[in-house]
N, C-alpha and C positions, 0 to 999 in steps of 0.2 A: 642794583641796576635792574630795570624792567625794561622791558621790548613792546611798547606798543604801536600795531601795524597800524590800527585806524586811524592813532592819531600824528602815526607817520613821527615818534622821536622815542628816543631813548632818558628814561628817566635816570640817572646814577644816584643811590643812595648815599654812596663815601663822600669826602671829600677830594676826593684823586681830581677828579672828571669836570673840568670846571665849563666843558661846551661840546656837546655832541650833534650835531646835525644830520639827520637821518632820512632821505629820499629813499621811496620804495616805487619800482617801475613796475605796472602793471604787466602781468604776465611774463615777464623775464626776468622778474625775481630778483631784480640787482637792487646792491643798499650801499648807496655810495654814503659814504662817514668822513666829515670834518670834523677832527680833533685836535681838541685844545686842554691840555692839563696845566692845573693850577701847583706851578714852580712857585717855590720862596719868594717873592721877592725880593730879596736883602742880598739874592745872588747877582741880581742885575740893575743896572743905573737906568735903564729902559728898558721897556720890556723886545726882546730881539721879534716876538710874531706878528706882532703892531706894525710893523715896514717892511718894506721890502728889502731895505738892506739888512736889517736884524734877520730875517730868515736866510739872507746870504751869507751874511756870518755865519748862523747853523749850519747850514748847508756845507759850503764851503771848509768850515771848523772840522768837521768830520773825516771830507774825503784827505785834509792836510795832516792831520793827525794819525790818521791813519795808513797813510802812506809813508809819513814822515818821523811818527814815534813824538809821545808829547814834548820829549825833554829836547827836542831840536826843533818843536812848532814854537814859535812866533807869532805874535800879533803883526809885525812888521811884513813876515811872509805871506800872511794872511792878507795883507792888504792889498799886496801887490796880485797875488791869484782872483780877486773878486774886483779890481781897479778901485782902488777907496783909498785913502789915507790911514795911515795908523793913529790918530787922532781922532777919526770915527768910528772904530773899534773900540776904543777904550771911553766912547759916550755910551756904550752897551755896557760893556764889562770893565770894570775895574784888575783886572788882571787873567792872566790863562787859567790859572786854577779855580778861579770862578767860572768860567767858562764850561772844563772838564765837570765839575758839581753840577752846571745846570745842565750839561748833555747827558749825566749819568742820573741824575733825578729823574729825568723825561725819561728815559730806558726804562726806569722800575717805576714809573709810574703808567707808561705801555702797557710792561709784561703783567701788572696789576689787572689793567681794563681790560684784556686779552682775557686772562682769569675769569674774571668776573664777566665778560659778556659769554664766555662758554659754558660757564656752573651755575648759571641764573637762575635755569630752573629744574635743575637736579635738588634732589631730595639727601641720596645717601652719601655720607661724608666721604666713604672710601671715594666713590665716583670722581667725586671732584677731587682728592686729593691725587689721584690719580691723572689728570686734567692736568692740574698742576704741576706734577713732577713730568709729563711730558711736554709742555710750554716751555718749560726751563733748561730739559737737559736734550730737547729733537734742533731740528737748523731753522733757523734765524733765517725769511725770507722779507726782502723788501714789502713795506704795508705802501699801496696804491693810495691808501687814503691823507697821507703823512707825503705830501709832495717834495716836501725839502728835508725831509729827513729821511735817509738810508739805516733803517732797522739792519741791514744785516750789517752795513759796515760800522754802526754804533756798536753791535752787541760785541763783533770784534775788539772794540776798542774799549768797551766795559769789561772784559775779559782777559785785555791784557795789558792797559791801565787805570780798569778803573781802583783797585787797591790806593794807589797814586793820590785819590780824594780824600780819602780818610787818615792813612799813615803820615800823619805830618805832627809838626810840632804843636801845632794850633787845635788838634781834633778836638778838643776839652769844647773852646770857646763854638767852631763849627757847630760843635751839638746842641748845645744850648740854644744857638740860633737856627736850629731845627732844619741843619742843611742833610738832615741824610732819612726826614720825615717818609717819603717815599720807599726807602728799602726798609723802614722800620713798618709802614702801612702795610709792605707785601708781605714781609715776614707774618705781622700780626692776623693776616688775612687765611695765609696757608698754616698755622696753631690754631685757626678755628676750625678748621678742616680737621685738622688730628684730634682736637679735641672732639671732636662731634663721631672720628671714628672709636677714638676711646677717651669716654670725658675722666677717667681716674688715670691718665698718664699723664704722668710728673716734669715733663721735660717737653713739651710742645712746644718752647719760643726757640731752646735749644738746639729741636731737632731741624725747623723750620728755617734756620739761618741755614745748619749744617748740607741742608737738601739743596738751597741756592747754591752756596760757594761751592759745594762737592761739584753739581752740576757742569757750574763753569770751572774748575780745578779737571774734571774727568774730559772735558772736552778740548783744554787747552795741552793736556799733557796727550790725549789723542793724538791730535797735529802735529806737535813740536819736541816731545819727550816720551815716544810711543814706550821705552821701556819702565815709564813707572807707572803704566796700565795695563791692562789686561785687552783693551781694544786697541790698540796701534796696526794690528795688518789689516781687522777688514774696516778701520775708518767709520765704522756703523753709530750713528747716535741712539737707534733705539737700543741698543745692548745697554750704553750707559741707563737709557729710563729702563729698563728691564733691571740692570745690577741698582738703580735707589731705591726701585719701589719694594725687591728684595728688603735691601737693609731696612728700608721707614716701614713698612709692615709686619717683619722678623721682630723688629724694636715696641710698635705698637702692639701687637699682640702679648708678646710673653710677659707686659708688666702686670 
């Protein structure tokens, strides 16, 4: 991804980033960002950002799930919170688990561009790997430029069920149809980073998964099961990036 001011847009080189729109205001420096990433299709029967009610769904999908826990969300409930039929729900999505896939692809496909619009034009691997282990494991505040998506209450609900997407009976055929492409792109993006800090270390796609899940694994047991961490009293998320970049750098050096 490149940042060009004169000609006022953001170029993305991945495939993540399928519409960026970039306004720069003279003199006060604001860059309002309309974003759009390129989800599977195969998740959805329409695309939900195309209307107004597909982004009600989104919208809506989130704050209900997340109040509500996915295994008592309903499309039916769903209808009734945003005034729609559950008959127009399901010309979006073909079922809630499709739904859960496409809000948790959008998360990691975020915390990808988030990445990458911060490590653009860093040079040294560490830097950016460093970047990255604190985008993953600091808090989760609402992005202004995502109107109908609530990042902090997504990451929540990636957090505590996004496992939910992949542990199923189906995962084999899912992957095949490339529904988890997004956490495989982030993964792939933060092992070029370790490789670039040590290109002879053996285990970068390994360490890279292990850096996400620990991430969210240290932050949920934070909250909810302070005694299988070590930060439960003071609640601090830089300690967690402080204790990863411990282990990911302990690890990349000594091979």
């Amino acid at each position: 991804m490149n940042l060009n001011k004169d000609s006022n847009r953001i170029v993305d080189n991945s495939n993540t980033i399928n519409k960026i729109t970039v306004t720069f205001v003279p003199r006060l420096l604001v860059m309002i960002l309309s974003l759009k990433f390129n989800i599977n299709e195969k998740l959805y029967l329409r695309d939900p950002e195309e209307t107004e009610l597909g982004r009600k769904i989104l919208q809506h999908g989130i704050l209900s799930i997340h109040s509500m826990g996915f295994e008592s969300f309903t499309f039916k409930k769903l209808a009734k919170e945003i005034g729609t039929t559950e008959a127009s729900i399901y010309r979006y999505f073909e079922n809630k688990h499709r739904l859960l896939l496409y809000l948790v692809d959008w998360y990691w496909s975020w915390q990808e561009y988030r990445i990458v619009f911060q490590t653009n034009n860093l040079k040294n691997g560490e830097d950016k790997l460093k970047i990255a282990i604190k985008l993953l494991a600091d808090q989760i505040v609402d992005d202004v430029s995502t109107g109908h998506i609530n990042e902090k209450l997504l990451y929540e609900i990636v957090m505590a069920e996004g496992a939910k997407s992949y542990l199923t009976k189906h995962v084999t055929e899912d992957n095949k149809a490339k529904f988890f492409k997004p956490y495989k792109d982030l993964c792939a993006r933060i092992a070029g980073f370790i490789k670039e800090v040590n290109p002879g270390y053996l285990y970068s796609f390994s360490l890279s998964s292990t850096i996400i899940e620990m991430a969210q694994a240290q932050k949920f047991f934070m909250r909810n099961l302070p005694s299988l961490t070590d930060f439960g009293s003071s609640k601090n998320e830089m300690e967690i990036v402080a204790f990863l970049e411990n282990i990911v750098f302990s690890s990349i050096r000594k091979s």
